[in-house]
C-alpha positions in Angstrom: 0.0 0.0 0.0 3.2 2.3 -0.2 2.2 2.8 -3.7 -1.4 4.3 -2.8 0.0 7.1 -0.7 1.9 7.9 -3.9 -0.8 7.7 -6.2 -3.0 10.2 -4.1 -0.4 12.2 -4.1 -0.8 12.6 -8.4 -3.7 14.7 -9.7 -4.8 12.2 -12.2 -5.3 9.6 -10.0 -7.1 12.2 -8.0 -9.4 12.8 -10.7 -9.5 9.6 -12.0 -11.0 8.4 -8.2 -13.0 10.7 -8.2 -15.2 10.4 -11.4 -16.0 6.2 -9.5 -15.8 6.9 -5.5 -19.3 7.6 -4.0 -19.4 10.0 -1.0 -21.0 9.2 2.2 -21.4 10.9 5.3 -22.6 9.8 8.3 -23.7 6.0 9.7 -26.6 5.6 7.3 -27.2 6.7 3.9 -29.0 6.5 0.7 -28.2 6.2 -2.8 -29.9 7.2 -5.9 -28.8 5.0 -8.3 -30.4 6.5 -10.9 -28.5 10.2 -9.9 -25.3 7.9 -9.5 -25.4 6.2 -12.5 -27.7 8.3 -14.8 -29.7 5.5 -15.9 -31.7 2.8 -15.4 -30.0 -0.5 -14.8 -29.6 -4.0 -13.1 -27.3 -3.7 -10.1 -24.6 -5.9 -8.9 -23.4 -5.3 -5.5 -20.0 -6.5 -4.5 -19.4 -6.4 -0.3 -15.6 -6.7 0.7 -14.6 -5.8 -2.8 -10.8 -5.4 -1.8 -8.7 -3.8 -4.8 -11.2 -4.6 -6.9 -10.2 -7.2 -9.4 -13.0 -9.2 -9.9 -15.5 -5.7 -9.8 -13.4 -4.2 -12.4 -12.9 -7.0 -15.0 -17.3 -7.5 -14.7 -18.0 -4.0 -15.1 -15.4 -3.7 -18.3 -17.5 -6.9 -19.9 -21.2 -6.0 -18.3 -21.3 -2.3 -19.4 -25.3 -2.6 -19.2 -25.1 -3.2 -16.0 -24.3 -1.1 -12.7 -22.1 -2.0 -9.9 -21.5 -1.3 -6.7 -18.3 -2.0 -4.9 -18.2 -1.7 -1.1 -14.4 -2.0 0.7 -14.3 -1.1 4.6 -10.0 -0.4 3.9 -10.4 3.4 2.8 -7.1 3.3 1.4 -8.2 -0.3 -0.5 -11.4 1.7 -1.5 -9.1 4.6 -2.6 -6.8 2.3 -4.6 -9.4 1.0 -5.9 -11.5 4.3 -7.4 -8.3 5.2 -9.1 -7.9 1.7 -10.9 -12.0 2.1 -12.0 -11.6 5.1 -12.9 -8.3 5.0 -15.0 -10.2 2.7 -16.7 -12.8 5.4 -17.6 -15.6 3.0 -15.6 -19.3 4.5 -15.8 -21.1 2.1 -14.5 -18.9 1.3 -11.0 -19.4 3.2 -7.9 -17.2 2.4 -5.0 -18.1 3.0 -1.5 -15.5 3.3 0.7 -17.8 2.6 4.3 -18.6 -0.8 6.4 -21.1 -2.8 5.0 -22.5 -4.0 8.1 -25.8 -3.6 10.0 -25.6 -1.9 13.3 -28.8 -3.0 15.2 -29.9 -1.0 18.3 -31.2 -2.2 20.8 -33.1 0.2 23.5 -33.8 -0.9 27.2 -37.8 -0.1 28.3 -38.0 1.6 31.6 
C-alpha cells in the first residue's frame, strides 16, 4: 500500500478516483442509483470488494449493467476508485464505508 499514498499524491489519480468513488457521510445513507449512475439498470453489488479485481474486470464486460463496490480499507477503496476510474468506468461506484448492519437495541424503563 506504499504505492497508494503515492498515487494520491498525483492529480490524475485524484481525478480519476473521483469520477468512480461515492461520497458518504454519516452512519446511514442512501443512494440514488439513478443520480449515480444516470440510468436505469440491473445492479450488482460487490461487499468486501478489496482492490477490486473481480469488480473491475465485470463491469469492463457487463457495461449494461451497474455496480457497486463496497471495501471497509479506505485506502483499498481509494486504490481501488483510481484503478476504476483509469479505466474510464461509468457504471462502478465504489463505497469506501462498512457494510454491516448496526442494530440498536433500546432498554424499556
Amino acid at each position: 500500500m506504499r504505492n497508494a499514498a503515492r498515487m494520491w499524491r498525483n492529480d490524475e489519480a485524484l481525478a480519476a478516483a473521483a469520477r468512480v468513488i461515492v461520497p458518504c457521510a454519516g452512519p446511514y445513507f442512501t443512494v440514488d442509483l439513478r443520480a449515480l449512475f444516470g440510468r436505469d439498470a440491473p445492479l450488482e453489488l460487490e461487499i468486501g470488494a478489496g482492490r477490486g479485481d473481480f469488480i473491475i474486470d465485470r463491469a469492463a464486460m457487463m457495461p449494461a449493467s451497474n455496480f457497486l463496490a463496497i471495501e471497509l480499507a479506505a485506502s483499498v477503496a481509494q486504490l481501488m476508485a483510481v484503478r476504476a476510474g483509469r479505466r474510464g468506468l461509468t457504471n462502478l461506484g465504489v463505497l469506501p464505508m462498512d457494510a454491516t448492519f448496526h442494530r440498536h437495541v433500546y432498554a424499556r424503563a
